[in-house]
RODO-2510 file (C-alpha; in nm, 4 decimals, decimal comma):
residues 426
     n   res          X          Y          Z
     1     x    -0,9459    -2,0585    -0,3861
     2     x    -1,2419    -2,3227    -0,4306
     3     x    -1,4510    -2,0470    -0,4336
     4     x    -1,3124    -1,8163    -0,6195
     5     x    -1,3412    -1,9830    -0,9654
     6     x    -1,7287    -2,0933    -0,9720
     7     x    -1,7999    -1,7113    -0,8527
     8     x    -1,5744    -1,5961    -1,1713
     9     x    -1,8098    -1,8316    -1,4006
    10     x    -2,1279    -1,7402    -1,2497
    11     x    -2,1251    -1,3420    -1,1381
    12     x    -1,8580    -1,0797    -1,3822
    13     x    -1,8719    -0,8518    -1,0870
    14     x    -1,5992    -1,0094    -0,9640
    15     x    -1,3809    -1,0294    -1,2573
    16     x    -1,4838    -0,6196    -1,2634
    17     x    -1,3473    -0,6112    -0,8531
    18     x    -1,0299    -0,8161    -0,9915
    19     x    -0,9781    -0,5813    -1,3173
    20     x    -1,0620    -0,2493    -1,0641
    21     x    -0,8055    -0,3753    -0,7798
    22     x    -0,5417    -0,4228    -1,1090
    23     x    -0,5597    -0,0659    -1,2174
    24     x    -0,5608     0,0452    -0,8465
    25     x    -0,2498    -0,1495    -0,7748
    26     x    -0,0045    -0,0057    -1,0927
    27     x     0,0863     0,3080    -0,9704
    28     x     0,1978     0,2401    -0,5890
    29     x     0,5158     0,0791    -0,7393
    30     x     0,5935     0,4158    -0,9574
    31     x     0,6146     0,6431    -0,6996
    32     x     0,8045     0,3810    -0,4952
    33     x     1,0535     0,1226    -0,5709
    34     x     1,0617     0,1848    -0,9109
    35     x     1,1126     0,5580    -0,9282
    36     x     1,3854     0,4851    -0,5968
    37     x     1,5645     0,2682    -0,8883
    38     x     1,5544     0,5039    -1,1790
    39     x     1,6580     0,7884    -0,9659
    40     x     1,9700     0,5614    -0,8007
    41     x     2,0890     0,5089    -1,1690
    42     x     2,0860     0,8407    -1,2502
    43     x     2,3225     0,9365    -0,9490
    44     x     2,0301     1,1007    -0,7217
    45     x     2,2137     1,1294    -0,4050
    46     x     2,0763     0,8922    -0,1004
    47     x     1,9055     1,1969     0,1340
    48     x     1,6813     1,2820    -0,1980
    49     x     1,5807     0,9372    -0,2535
    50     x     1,4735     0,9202     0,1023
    51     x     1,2585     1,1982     0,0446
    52     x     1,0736     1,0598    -0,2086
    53     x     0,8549     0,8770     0,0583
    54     x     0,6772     1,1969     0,0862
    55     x     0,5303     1,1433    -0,2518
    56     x     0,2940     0,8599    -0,1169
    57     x     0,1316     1,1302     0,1262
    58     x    -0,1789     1,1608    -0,0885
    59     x    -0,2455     0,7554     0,0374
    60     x    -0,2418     0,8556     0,3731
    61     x    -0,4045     1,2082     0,3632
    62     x    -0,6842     1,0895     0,0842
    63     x    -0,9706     1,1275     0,3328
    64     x    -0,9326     1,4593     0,3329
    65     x    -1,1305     1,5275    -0,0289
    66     x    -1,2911     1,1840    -0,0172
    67     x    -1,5704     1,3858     0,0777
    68     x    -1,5824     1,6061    -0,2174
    69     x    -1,5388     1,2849    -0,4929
    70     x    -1,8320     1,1247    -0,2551
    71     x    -2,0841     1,3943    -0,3135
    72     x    -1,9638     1,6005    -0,6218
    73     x    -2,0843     1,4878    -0,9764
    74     x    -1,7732     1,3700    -1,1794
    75     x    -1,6210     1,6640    -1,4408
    76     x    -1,6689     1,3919    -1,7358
    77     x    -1,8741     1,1031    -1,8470
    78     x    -2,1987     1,2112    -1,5989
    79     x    -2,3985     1,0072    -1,8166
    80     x    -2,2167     0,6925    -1,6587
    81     x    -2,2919     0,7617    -1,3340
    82     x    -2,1533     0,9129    -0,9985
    83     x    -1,9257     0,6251    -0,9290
    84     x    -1,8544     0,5468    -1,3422
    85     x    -1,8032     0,8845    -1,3935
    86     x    -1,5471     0,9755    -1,1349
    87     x    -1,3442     0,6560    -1,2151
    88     x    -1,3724     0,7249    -1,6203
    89     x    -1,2562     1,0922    -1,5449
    90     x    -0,9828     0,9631    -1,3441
    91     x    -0,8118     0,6879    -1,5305
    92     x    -0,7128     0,8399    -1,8601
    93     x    -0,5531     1,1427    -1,6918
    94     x    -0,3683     0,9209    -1,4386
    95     x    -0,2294     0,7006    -1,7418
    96     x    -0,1485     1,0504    -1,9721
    97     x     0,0494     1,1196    -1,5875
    98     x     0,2289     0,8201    -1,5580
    99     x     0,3256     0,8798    -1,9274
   100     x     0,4513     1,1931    -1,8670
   101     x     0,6313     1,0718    -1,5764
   102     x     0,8123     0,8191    -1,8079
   103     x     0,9197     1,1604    -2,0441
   104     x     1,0919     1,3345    -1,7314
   105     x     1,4575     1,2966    -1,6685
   106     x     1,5635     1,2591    -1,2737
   107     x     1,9295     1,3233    -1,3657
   108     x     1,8505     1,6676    -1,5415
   109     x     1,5721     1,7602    -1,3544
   110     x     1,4873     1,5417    -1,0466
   111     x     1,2207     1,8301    -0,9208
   112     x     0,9905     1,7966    -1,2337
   113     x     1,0232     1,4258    -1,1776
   114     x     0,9323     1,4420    -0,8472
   115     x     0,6524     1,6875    -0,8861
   116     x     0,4976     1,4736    -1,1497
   117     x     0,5221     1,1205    -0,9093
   118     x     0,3071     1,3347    -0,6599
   119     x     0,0402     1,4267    -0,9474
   120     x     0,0396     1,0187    -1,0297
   121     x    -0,0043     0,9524    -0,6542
   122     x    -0,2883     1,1721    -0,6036
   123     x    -0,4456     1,0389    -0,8986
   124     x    -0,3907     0,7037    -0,7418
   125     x    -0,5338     0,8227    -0,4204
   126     x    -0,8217     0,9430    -0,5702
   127     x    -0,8679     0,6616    -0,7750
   128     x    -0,9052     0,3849    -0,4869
   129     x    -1,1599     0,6770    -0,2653
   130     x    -1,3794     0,5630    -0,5923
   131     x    -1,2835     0,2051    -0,6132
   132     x    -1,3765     0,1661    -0,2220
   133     x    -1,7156     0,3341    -0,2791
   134     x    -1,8053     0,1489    -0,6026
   135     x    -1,7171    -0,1896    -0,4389
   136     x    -1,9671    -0,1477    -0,1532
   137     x    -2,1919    -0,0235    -0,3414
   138     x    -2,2039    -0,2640    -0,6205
   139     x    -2,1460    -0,5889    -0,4238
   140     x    -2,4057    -0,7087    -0,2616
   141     x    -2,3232    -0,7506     0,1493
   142     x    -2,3022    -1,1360     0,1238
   143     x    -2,0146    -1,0819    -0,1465
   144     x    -1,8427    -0,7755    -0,0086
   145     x    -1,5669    -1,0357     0,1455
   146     x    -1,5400    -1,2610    -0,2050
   147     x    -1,5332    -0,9094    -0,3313
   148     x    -1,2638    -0,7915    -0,1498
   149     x    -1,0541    -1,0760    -0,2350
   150     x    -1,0624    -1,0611    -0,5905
   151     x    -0,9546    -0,6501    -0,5506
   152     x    -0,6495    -0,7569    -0,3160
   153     x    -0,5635    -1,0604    -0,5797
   154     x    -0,5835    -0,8118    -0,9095
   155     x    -0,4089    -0,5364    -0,6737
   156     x    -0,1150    -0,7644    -0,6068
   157     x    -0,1080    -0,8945    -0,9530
   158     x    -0,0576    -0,5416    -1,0933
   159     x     0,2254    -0,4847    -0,8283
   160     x     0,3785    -0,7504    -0,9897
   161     x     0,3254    -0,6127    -1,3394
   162     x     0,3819    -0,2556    -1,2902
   163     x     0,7166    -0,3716    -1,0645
   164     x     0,8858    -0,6773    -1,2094
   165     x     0,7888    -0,5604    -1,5608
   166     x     0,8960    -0,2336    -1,5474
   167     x     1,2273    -0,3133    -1,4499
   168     x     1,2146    -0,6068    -1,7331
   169     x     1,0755    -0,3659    -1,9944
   170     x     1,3498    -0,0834    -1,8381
   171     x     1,6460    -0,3448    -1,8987
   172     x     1,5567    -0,3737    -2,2870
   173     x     1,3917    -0,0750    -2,3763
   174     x     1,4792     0,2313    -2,1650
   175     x     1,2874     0,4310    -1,8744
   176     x     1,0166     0,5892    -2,1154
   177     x     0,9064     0,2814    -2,2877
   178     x     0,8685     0,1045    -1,9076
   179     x     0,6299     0,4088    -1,7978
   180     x     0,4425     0,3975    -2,1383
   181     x     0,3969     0,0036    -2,0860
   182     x     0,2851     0,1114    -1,7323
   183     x     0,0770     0,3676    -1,8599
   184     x    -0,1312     0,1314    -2,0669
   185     x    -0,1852    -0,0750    -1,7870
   186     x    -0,4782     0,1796    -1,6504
   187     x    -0,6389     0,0299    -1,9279
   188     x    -0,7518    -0,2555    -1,7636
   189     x    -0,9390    -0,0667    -1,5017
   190     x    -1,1065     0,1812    -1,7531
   191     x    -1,2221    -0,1165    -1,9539
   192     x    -1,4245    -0,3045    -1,6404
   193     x    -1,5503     0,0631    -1,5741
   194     x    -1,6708     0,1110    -1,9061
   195     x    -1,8259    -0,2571    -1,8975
   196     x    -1,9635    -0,2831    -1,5798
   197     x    -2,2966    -0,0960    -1,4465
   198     x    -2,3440     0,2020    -1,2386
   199     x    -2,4061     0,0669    -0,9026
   200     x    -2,7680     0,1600    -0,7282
   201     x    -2,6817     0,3921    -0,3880
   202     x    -2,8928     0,4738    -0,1565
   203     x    -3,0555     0,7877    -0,1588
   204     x    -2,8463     1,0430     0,0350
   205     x    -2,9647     1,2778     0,3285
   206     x    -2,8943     1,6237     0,2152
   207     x    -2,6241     1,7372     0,3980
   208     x    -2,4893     2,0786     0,4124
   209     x    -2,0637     2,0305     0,3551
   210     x    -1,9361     2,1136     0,7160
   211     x    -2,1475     1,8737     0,8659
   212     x    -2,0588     1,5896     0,5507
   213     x    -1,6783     1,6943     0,6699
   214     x    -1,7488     1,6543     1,0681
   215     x    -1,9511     1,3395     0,9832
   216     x    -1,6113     1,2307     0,7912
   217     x    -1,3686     1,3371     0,9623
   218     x    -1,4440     1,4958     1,3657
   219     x    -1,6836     1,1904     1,4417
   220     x    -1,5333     0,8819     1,4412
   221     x    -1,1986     1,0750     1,6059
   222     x    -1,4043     1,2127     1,8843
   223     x    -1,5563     0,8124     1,9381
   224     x    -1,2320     0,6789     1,9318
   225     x    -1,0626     0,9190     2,2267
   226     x    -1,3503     0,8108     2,4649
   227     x    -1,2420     0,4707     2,4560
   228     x    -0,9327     0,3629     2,7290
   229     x    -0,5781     0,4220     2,6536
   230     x    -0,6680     0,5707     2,3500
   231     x    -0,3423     0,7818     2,3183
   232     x    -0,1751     0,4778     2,3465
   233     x    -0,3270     0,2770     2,1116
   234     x    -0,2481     0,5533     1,8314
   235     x     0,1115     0,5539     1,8837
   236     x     0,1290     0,1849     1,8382
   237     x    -0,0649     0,2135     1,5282
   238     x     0,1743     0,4985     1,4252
   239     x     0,5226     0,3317     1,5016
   240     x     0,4180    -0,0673     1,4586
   241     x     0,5760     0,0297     1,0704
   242     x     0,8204     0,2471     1,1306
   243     x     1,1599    -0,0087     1,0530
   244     x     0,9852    -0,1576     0,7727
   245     x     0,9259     0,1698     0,6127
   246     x     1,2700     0,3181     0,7080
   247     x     1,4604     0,0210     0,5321
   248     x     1,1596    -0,0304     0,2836
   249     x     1,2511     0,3166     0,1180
   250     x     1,5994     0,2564     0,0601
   251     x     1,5979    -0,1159    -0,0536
   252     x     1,6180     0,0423    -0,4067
   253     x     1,9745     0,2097    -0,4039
   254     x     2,1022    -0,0680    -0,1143
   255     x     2,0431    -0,3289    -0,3953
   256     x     2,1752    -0,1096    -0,7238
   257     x     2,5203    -0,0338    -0,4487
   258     x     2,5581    -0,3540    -0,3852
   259     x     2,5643    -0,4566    -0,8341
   260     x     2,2303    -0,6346    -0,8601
   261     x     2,0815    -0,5692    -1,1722
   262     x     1,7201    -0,4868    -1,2763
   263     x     1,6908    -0,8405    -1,4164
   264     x     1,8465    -0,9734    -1,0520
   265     x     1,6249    -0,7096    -0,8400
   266     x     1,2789    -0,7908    -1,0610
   267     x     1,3080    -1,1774    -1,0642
   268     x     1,3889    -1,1848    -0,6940
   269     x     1,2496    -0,8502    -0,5439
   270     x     0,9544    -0,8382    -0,6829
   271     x     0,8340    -1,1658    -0,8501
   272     x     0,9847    -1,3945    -0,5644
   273     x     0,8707    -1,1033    -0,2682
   274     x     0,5584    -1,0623    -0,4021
   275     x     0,4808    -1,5034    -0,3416
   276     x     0,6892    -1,4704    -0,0089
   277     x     0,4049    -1,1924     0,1139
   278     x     0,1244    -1,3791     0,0009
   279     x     0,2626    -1,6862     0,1502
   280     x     0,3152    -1,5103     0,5164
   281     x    -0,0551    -1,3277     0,4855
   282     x    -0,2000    -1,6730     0,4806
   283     x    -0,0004    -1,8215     0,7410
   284     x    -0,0526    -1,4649     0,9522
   285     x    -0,4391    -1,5296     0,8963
   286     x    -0,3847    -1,8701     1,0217
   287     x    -0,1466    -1,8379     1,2900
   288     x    -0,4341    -1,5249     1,3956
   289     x    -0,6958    -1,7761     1,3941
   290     x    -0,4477    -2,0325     1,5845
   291     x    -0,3610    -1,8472     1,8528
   292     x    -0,5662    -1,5289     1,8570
   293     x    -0,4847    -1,1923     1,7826
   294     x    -0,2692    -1,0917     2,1095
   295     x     0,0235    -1,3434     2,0620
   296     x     0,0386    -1,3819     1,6884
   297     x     0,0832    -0,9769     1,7250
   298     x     0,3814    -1,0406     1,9796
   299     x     0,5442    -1,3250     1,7790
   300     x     0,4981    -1,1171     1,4231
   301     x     0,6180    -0,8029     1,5261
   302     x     0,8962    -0,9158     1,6522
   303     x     0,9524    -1,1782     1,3407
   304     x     0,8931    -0,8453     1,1507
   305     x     1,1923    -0,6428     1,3306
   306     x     1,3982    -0,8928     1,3196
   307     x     1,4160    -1,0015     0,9948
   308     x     1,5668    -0,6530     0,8814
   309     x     1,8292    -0,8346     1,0862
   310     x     1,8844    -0,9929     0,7308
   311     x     1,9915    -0,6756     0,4947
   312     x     2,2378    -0,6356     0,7475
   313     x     2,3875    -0,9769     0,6538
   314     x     2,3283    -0,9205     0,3388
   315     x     2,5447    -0,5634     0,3035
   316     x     2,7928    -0,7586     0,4559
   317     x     2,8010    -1,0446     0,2117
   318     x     2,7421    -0,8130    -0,1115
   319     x     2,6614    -0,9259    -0,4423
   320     x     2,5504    -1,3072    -0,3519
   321     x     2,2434    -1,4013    -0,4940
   322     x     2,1524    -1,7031    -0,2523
   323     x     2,1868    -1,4229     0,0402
   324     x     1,9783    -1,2256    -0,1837
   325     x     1,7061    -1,4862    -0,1999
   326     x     1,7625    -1,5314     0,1714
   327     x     1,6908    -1,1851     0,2499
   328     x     1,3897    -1,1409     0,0325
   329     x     1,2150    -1,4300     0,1348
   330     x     1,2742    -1,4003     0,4701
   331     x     1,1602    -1,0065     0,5195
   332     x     0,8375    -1,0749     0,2524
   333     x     0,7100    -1,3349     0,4390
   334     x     0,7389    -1,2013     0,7709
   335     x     0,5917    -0,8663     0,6568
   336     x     0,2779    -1,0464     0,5361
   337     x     0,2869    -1,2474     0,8598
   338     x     0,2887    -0,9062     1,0854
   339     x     0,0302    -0,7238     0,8008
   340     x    -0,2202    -1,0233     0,8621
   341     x    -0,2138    -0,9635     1,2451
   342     x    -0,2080    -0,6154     1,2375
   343     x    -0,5005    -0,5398     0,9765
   344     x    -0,6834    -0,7822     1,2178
   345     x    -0,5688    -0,5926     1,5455
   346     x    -0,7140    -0,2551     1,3846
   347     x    -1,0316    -0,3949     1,2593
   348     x    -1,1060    -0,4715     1,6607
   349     x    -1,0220    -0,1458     1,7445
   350     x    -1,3004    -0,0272     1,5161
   351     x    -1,6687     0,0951     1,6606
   352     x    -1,9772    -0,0214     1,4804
   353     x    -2,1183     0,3519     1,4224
   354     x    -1,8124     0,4072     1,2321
   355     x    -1,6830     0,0949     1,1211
   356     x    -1,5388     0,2128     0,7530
   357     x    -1,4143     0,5635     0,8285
   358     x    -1,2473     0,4662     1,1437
   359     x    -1,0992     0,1977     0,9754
   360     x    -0,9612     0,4345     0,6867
   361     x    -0,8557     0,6934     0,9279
   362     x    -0,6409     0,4533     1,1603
   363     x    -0,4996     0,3057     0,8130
   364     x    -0,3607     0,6534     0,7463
   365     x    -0,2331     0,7030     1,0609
   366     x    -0,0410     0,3995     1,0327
   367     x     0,0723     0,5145     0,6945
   368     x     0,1491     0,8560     0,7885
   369     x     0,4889     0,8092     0,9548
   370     x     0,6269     0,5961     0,6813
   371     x     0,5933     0,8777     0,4395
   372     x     0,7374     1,1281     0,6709
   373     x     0,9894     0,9810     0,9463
   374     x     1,0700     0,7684     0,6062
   375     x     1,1954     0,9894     0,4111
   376     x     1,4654     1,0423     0,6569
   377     x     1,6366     0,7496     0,5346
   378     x     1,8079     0,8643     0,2979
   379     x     2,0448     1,1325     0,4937
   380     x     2,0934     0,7890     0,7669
   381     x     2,2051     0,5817     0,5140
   382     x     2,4533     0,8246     0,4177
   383     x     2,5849     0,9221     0,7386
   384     x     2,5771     0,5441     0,9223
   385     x     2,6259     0,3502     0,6131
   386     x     2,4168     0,0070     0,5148
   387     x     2,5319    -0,2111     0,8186
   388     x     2,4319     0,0581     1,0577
   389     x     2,1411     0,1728     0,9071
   390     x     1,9523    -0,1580     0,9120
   391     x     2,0652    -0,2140     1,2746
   392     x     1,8910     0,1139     1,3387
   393     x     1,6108     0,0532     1,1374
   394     x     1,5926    -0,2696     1,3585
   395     x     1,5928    -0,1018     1,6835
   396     x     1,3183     0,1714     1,5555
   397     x     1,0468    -0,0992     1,6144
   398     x     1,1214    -0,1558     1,9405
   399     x     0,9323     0,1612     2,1045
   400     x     0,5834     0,0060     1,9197
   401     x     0,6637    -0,3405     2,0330
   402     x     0,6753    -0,1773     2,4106
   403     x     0,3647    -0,0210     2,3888
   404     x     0,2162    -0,3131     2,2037
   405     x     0,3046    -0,5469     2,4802
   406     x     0,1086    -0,2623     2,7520
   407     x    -0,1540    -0,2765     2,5366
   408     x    -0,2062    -0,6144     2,5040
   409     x    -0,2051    -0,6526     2,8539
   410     x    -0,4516    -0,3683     2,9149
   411     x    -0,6970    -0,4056     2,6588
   412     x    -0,6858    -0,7841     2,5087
   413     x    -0,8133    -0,7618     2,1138
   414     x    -1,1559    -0,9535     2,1135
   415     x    -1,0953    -1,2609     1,8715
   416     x    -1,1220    -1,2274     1,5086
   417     x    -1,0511    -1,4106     1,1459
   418     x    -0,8621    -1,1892     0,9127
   419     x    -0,8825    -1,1699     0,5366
   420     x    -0,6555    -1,4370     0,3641
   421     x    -0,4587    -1,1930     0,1425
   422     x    -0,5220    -0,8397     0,3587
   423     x    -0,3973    -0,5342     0,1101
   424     x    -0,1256    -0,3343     0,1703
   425     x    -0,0984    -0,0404     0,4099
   426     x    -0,0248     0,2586     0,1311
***
């Protein structure tokens, strides 16, 4: 943190990284938690909340146009720039989105709802393909990981904003004022955009577009499967989130069943979670550092299972607030203690030639599965009820801790230092 505040005085591109990751980081909340706890006040059974996990699919399957918003001048604002542009045609029609998303009602018609959350997370998606390329390019290399920092701190921050003070704003002033306060948000991000410069990129080979795709896309996949136990290493990658993600979805409705209120859920979900995640990143990075990647995997993952341990107590105890505050803290920080040692664990698995995409396209993986086998939840929860639920969603990490452990013993991670603070898997 030493360093962070000279750089602020002495260099605005950060506080343009900080404002960026901020406008990136409002609307992963409002096609998650918060739309799971509008949708569980209007009466929307369990199995359809579940499904709403599907929604985040853009996060996971962004790569797939990245190349087209990579190469492609923007539809607006050209005169800004490539990178400008693409961001200032972006951002107002993502905030007019969320808006509109505000004006839909999931109790008289959960569909349009839902097929509005999907236009706001593609928006989203497409937002951060620009964010990631304007941050490389505009940040010099010796400030890519200061850089970095300042997006994940302004990302988190507007987690906190678009989560906690929704459901504030929500509690006084109704769904549609919450989305419109969310809505204005975005403008935080168009503002550094419309302030900062167009970065300088290298000149670009000319490419025709199946080989931009294949360089994108068939590449870095084909690298990968040369290397040992390769099939291996993917379903790890794939189920290392699965019980996080299966309880994760339904944490929403569990909470409103069980008579928290907004107030209750946004003081102690979100504001409290949010310093509980932080808190285990850091000690992740330094238990990483302490012990090297191989353990602090073993010892967080299984931290990670077992704290879902904890809703179970907690459907058992009901409305108790210190068993809330238990359960929160508990599964936050151990979350950020297994992120920390698992963004480190991909980012060895990672070949020079293809450092970034590799990188992006392992990320998805992981994500993939929690916005499909997630969306199961919902029709589990019904049919097991909370107790049993959690206990399964406990025992659903235990096929990636196997494989974890006979990979571990097969192909050691090399040693590495994490980021303090690593972002969130979308």
């Amino acid at each position: 943190m030493a360093r962070l505040l000279p750089a602020i005085a002495n260099d605005r591109r950060f506080l343009i990284m900080l404002a960026l990751g901020f406008s990136a980081g409002v609307p992963l909340p409002l096609t998650a938690f918060v739309l799971r706890q509008w949708m569980s006040e209007s009466g929307i059974s369990l199995t359809a909340i579940g499904l709403t996990a599907l929604i985040g699919l853009s996060y996971s399957l962004k790569f797939l146009w990245s190349p087209l918003i990579d190469h492609a001048p923007p539809p607006f604002f050209r005169s800004w720039g490539r990178r400008r542009g693409w961001l200032a045609s972006i951002q107002p029609v993502l905030a007019l989105a969320i808006l509109g998303l505000g004006l839909t009602s999931p109790a008289a018609d959960p569909a349009l709802t839902v097929m509005v959350a999907v236009l706001v997370a593609f928006l989203s998606a497409s937002q951060d393909i620009v964010i990631d390329a304007y941050r490389i390019e505009f940040l010099e290399e010796r400030q890519q990981g200061l850089g970095l920092a300042y997006y994940v701190w302004g990302y988190r921050g507007a987690m906190l904003a678009a989560n906690a003070g929704a459901l504030t704003v929500a509690e006084f002033a109704g769904w549609p004022l919450a989305f419109t306060y969310c809505a204005a948000l975005i403008g935080v991000g168009f503002l550094a955009v419309w302030l900062g410069p167009e970065p300088e990129a290298a000149p670009r080979a000319v490419m025709a577009w199946s080989a931009r795709l294949r360089a994108a896309t068939i590449d870095p996949f084909a690298d990968f499967v040369r290397r040992r136990h390769w099939l291996a290493i993917l379903l790890f990658i794939a189920l290392f989130k699965l019980g996080e993600a299966m309880a994760g979805t339904m944490v929403a409705p569990f909470y409103r069943e069980l008579g928290f209120s907004r107030t209750e859920v946004a003081a102690v979900g979100s504001v409290f979670g949010l310093f509980a995640t932080l808190l285990g990143a850091l000690a992740g990075g330094w238990l990483v550092v302490r012990i090297g990647t191989a353990r602090a995997l073993v010892l967080t993952g299984m931290g990670q299972m077992l704290s879902n341990l904890m809703y179970v107590a907690l459907a058992h105890a009901g409305h108790d607030m210190p068993m809330l505050w238990a359960q929160v803290g508990i599964e936050n920080f151990t979350d950020g203690l297994a992120d920390a040692a698992f963004v480190t664990y991909l980012s060895s698995l990672t070949s020079r030639a293809f450092t970034a995409t590799q990188y992006a396209l392992l990320s998805s993986l992981a994500a993939v599965p929690l916005r499909t086998i997630g969306g199961t939840s919902g029709g589990l929860a019904e049919w097991l009820g909370w107790p049993d639920f959690f206990l399964l969603t406990t025992a659903a990490a235990l096929p990636a801790m196997a494989i974890m452990v006979y990979l571990l013993i097969r192909l050691p991670p090399a040693p590495a230092v994490p980021a303090a603070a690593p972002a969130p898997i979308e």
